[in-house]
Legacy VTK file of the C-alpha trace (Angstrom):
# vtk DataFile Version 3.0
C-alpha trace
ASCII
DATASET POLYDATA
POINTS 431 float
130.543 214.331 46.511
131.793 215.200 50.130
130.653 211.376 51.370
132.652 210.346 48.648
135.399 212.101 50.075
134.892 211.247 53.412
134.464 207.842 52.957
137.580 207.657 50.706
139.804 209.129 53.778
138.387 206.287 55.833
139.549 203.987 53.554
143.154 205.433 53.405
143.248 205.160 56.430
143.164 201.509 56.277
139.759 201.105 58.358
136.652 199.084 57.419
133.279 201.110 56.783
131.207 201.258 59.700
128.276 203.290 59.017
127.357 202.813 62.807
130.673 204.203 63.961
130.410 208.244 63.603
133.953 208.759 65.004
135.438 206.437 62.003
136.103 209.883 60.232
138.312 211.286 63.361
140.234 207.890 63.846
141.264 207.719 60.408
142.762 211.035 60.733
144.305 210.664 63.605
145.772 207.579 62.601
147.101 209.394 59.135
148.699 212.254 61.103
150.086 209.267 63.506
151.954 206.934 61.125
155.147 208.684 60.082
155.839 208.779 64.252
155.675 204.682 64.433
151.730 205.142 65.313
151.538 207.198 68.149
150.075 210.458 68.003
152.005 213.260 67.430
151.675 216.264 70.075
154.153 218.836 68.847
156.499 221.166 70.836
154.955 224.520 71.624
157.801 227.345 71.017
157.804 229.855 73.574
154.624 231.218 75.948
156.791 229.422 78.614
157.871 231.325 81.763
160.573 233.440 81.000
161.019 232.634 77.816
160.551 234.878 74.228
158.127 234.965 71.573
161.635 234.562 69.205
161.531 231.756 66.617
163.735 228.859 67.753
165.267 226.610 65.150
167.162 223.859 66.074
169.260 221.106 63.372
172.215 218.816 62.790
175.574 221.134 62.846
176.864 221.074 58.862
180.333 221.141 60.223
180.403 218.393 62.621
178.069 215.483 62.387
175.927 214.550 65.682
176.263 217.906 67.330
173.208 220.339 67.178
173.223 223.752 66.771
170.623 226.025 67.170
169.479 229.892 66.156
167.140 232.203 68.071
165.649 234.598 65.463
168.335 235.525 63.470
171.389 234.502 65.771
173.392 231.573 65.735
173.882 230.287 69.140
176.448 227.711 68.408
176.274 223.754 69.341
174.433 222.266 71.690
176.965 220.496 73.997
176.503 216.393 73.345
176.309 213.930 76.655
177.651 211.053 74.532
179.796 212.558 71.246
183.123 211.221 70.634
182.310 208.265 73.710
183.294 205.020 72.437
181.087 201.996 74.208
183.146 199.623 73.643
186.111 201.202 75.586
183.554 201.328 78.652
183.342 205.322 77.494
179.452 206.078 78.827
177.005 209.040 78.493
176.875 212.676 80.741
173.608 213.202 81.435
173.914 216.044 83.477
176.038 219.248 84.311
175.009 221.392 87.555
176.697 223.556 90.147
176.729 222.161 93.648
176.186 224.026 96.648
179.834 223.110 97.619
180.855 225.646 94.943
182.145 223.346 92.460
180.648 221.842 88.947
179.269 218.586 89.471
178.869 216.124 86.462
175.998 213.097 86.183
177.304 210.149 83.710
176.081 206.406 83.255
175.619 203.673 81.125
171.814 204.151 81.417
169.373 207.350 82.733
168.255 205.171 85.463
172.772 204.402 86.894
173.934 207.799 87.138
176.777 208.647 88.944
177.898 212.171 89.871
181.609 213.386 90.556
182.616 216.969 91.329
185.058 219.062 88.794
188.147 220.979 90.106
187.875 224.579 89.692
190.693 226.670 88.484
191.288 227.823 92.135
191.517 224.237 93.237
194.516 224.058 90.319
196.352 227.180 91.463
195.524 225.922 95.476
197.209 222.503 94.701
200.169 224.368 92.521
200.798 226.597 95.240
200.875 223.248 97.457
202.876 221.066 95.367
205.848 224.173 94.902
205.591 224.723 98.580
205.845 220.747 99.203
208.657 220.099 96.550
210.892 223.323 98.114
210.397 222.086 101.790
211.685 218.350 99.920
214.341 220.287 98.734
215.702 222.178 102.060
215.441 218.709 103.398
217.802 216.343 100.940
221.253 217.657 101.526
220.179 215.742 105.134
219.623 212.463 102.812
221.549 209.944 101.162
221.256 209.958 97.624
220.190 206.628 96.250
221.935 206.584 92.888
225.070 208.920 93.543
227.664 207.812 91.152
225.178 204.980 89.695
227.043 203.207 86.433
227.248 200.056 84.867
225.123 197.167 86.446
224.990 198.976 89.499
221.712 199.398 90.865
219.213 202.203 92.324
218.724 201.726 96.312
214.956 202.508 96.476
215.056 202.562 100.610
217.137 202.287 103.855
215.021 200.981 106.644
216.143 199.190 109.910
214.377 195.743 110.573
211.982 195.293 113.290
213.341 190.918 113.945
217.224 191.992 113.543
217.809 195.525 114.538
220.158 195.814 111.868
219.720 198.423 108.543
218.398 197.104 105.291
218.738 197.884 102.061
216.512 197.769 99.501
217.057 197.646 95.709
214.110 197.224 92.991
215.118 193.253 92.966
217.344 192.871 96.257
216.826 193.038 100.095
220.325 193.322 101.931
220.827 193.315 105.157
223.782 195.431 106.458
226.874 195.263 109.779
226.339 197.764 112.489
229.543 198.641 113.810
229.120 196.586 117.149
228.575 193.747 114.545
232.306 194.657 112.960
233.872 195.426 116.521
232.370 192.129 117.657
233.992 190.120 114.707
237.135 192.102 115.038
237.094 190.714 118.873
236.405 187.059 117.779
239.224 187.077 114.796
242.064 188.756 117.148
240.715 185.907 119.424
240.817 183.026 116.741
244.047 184.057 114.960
245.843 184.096 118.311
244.254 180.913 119.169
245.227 179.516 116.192
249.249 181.132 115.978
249.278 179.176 119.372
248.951 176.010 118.516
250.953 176.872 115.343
254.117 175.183 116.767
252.274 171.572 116.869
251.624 172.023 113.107
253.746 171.037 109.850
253.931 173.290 107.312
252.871 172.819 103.871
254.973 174.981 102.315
258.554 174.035 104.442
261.254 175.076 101.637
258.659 175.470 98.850
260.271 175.908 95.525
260.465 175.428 91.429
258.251 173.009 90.923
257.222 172.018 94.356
253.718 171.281 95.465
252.442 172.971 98.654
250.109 170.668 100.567
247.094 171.216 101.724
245.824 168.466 104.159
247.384 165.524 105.992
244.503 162.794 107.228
244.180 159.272 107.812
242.322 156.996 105.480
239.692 155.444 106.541
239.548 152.475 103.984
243.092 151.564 104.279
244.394 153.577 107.975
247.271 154.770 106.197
248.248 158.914 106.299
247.389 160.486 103.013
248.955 163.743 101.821
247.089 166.001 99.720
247.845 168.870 97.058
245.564 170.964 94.868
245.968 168.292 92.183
247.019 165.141 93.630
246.234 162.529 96.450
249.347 160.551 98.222
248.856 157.600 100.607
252.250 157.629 102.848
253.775 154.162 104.333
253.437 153.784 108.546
256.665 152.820 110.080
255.121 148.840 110.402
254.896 149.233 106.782
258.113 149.826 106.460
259.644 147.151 109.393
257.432 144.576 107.140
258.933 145.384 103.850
262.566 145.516 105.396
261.849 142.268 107.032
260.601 140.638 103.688
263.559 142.276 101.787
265.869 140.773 104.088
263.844 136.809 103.824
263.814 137.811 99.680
267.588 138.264 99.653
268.569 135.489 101.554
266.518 133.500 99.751
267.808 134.427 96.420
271.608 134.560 97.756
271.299 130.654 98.695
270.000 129.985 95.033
272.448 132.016 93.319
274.647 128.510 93.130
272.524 127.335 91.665
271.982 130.104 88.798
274.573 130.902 85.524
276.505 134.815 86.168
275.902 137.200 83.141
278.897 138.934 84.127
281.268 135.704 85.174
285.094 137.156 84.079
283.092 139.692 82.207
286.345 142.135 80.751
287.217 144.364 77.926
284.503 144.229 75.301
283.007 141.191 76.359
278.595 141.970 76.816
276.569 141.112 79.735
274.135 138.650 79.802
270.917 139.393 80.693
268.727 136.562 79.960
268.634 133.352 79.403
265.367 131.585 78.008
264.007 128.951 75.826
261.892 130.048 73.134
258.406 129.270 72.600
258.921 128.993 68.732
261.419 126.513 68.370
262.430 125.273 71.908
265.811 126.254 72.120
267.605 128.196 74.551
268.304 132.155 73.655
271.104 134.625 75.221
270.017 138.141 76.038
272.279 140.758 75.571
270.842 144.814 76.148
271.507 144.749 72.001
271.340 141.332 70.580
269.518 137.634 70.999
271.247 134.725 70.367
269.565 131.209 69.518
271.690 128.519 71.023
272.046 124.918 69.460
270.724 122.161 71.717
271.842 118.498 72.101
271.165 117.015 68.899
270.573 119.897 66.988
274.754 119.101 65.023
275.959 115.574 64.872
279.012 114.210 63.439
279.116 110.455 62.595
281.780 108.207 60.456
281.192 105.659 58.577
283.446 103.130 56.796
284.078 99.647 55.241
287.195 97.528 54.430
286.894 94.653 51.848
290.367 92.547 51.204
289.934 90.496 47.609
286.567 91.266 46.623
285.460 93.205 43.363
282.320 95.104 45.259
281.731 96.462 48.664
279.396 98.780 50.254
279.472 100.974 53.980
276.167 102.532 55.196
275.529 104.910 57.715
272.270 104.467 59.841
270.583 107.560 62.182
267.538 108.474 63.441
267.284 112.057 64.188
265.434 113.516 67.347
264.818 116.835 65.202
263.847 116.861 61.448
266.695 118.634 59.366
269.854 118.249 56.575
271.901 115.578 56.186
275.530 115.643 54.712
277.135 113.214 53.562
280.646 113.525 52.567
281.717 110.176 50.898
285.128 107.882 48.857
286.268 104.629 47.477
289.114 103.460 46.690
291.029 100.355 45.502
294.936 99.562 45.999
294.788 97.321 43.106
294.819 98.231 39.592
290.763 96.674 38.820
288.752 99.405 37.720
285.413 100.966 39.385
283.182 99.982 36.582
279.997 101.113 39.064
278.728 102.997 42.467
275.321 104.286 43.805
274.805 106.063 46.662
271.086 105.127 48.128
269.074 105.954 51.073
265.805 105.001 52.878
263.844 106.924 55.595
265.660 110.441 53.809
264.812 112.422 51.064
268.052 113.262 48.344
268.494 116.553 47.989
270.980 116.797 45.800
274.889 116.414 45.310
277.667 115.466 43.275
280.377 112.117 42.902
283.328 111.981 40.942
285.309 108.631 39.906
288.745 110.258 39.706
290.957 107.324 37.038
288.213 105.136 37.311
289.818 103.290 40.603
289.012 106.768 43.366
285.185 107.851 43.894
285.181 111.345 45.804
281.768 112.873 46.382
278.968 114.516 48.887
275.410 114.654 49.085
272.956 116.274 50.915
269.585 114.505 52.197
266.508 115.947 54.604
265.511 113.628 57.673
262.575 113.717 60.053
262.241 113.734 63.451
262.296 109.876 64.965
262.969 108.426 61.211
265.553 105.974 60.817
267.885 107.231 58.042
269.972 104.499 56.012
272.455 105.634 53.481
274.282 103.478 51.655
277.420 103.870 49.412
277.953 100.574 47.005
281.083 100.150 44.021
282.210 97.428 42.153
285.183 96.684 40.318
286.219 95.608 36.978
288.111 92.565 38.887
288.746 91.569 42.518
291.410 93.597 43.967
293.206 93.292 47.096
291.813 95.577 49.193
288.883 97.534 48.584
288.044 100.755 51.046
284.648 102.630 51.059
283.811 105.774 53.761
283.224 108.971 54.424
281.512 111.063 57.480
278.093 113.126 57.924
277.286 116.193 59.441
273.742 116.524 60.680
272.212 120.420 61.510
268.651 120.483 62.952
266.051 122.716 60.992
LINES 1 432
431 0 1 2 3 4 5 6 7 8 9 10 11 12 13 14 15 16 17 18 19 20 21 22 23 24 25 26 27 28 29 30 31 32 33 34 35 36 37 38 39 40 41 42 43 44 45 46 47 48 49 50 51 52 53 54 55 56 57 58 59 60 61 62 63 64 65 66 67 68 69 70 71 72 73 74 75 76 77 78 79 80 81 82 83 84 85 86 87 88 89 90 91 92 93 94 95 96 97 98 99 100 101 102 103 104 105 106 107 108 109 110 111 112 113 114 115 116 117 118 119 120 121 122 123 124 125 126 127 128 129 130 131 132 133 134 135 136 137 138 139 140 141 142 143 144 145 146 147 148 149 150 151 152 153 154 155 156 157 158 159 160 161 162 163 164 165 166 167 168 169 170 171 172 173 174 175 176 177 178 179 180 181 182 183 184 185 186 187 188 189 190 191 192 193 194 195 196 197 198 199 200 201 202 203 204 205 206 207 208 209 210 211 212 213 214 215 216 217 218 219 220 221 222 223 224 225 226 227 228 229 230 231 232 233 234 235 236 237 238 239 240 241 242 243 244 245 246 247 248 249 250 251 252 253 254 255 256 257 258 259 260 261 262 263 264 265 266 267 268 269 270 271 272 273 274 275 276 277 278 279 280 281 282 283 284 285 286 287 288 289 290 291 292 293 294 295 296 297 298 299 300 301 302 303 304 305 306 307 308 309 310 311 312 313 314 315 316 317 318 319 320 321 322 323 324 325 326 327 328 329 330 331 332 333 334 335 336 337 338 339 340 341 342 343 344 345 346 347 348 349 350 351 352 353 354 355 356 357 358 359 360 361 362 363 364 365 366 367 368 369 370 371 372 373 374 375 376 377 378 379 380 381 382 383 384 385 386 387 388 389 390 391 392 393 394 395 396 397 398 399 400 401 402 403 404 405 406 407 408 409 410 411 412 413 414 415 416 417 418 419 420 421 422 423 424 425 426 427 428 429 430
């Protein structure tokens, strides 16, 4: 019965039976007792029998208030938490562990952190003396700055608006001169010699200048209304003529030999014109009353006759050939018919009027006329044979230009008579 038990602990243990191995019995409890510790053997912590230290139970657990902190108790007293090297540190933020906490023989605290045991760093920790040293400093320091700044000048006195803070006043080591310094600006400011100097050089410059004063023109001579004052006089260099200008406007001025030239041209012009004037028609000629000036004279380029000007009205004159008045006639003695025609050839196309009669002395009757043409076109018109023996009419006819016109006017009688007369004139008007 007890080798069964043995030999079944062996076997728990996960071991193979040896039965030439006596120690299998104390591996396989040591290896039991090992496992819940990841296999190593477990050598527990021996409380108390230390130097200086109790026989009191010590018992030591995860705070139920605060997760991660330990507390522990001493008999029956609670001693509070154990203080943590690495609660509340946050790794990523580059937060890293206190690993130690001792006082140094320069009478201050001095603390051991690091990312690892094996990179610790140590920095001291102020004491409350070294607070109430440095306050007793700083309100020693900030009342000897105060005694001092009624001696300064205030570097926002009066500061409003976009005005800016002056953040120093230094003078520069390469000029000499103060500078002033804003939080975007550097400006560099006048000593008075600077001033007195420039003073010096305008009194200089504006006397200089009053001096030759005399020798200038003045742009603004009489200035008034409307008047421009101007502001430079120079010479062109394109064309070598002065130019004048204002604040809005150039002028190039004529030299004297511009002048001479022109007055020697206007001269040749008139003289020239005054020996054609002969030659030329007045527009005033015995010009009285209401009579109108003439101001032109041309030939249009429409229909190529002359036109009058007046400042209110054009006229179209007639040309040569644009009215003609012509006769024409016929005398018969003892005949019972006769005929007169009138032949023209116009220069112009336009109307043709004939104004035409017959007649007899003799008592035959007109028993027949006819008024015909060639080379014009009737128009229209009218003929009356007043008591058969007196024709009376007129006609009108169109006519082109270089087209021999022929118009004839025939009667006849009821008898031959003893004188037979056939006429009548024409007016001709151009188109």
């Amino acid at each position: 019965m007890l080798m069964a038990e043995v030999v079944q602990v062996i076997i728990d243990a996960g071991l193979t039976l040896d039965r030439s191995n006596w120690g299998q019995l104390s591996a396989a409890i040591q290896k039991m007792i090992a496992s819940p510790y990841g296999g190593a053997i477990f050598t527990p912590v021996q409380q108390g029998g230390g130097a200086d230290q109790t026989a009191d139970k010590v018992c030591i657990g995860n705070a139920s208030d605060i997760s991660g902190i330990l507390r522990y108790r001493v008999g029956s007293t609670d001693l509070g938490p154990l203080v943590s090297g690495n609660y509340g540190a946050v790794a990523s933020n580059g937060d890293v562990s206190v690993y130690s906490l001792y006082w140094s023989v320069s009478g201050r605290p001095m603390l051991g952190y690091g990312a690892t045991g094996a990179a610790i760093q140590w920095a001291p920790i102020a004491t409350y003396s070294d607070v109430t040293t440095e306050t007793s400093d700083r309100v020693a320091a900030v009342s000897a700055v105060q005694g001092q700044l009624p001696n300064y000048v205030s570097g926002i006195w009066y500061l409003s608006g976009g005005d800016q803070q002056v953040n120093g006043l230094t003078v520069s080591g390469n000029t000499g001169r103060p500078q002033v310094f804003t939080a975007t600006t550097d400006y560099t400011l006048a000593e008075y010699s600077d001033v007195t100097t420039e003073t010096s050089d305008r009194v200089a410059a504006v006397s200089a200048v009053q001096g030759q004063l005399p020798n200038y023109v003045s742009g603004i001579w009489y200035l008034s209304g409307a008047d421009q004052q101007v502001n430079g006089l120079t010479v062109s260099g394109n064309t070598g003529r002065p130019q004048v200008f204002t604040a809005t406007t150039d002028y190039t001025l004529a030299e004297y030999s511009d002048v001479t030239t022109e007055t020697s041209d206007r001269v040749a012009a008139v003289s020239a014109v005054q020996s054609q004037l002969p030659n030329y028609v007045s527009g005033i000629w015995a010009l009285s009353e209401s009579d109108v000036q003439v101001n032109g004279l041309t030939v249009s380029g429409n229909t190529g006759r002359p036109q009058v000007f007046t400042a209110t009205t054009l006229y179209e004159l007639a040309e040569a050939g644009d009215v003609s008045l012509m006769p024409f006639s016929a005398q018969f003695s003892d005949a019972s018919s006769g005929s007169a025609t009138l032949t023209f050839t116009p220069s112009k196309s336009g109307t043709l009027k004939i104004d035409y009669n017959a007649g007899t002395a003799g008592s035959a009757k007109m028993t027949d006329w006819e008024l015909s043409a060639t080379g014009a076109t009737n128009i229209g018109g009218a003929g009356n044979n007043a008591g058969s023996n007196l024709l009376a009419g007129s006609s009108l006819f169109s006519v082109t230009a270089g087209v021999t016109a022929t118009i004839t006017l025939s009667v006849t009688f009821s008898a031959s008579t003893t004188e037979v007369l056939i006429g009548g004139t024409a007016i001709f008007v151009a188109s």
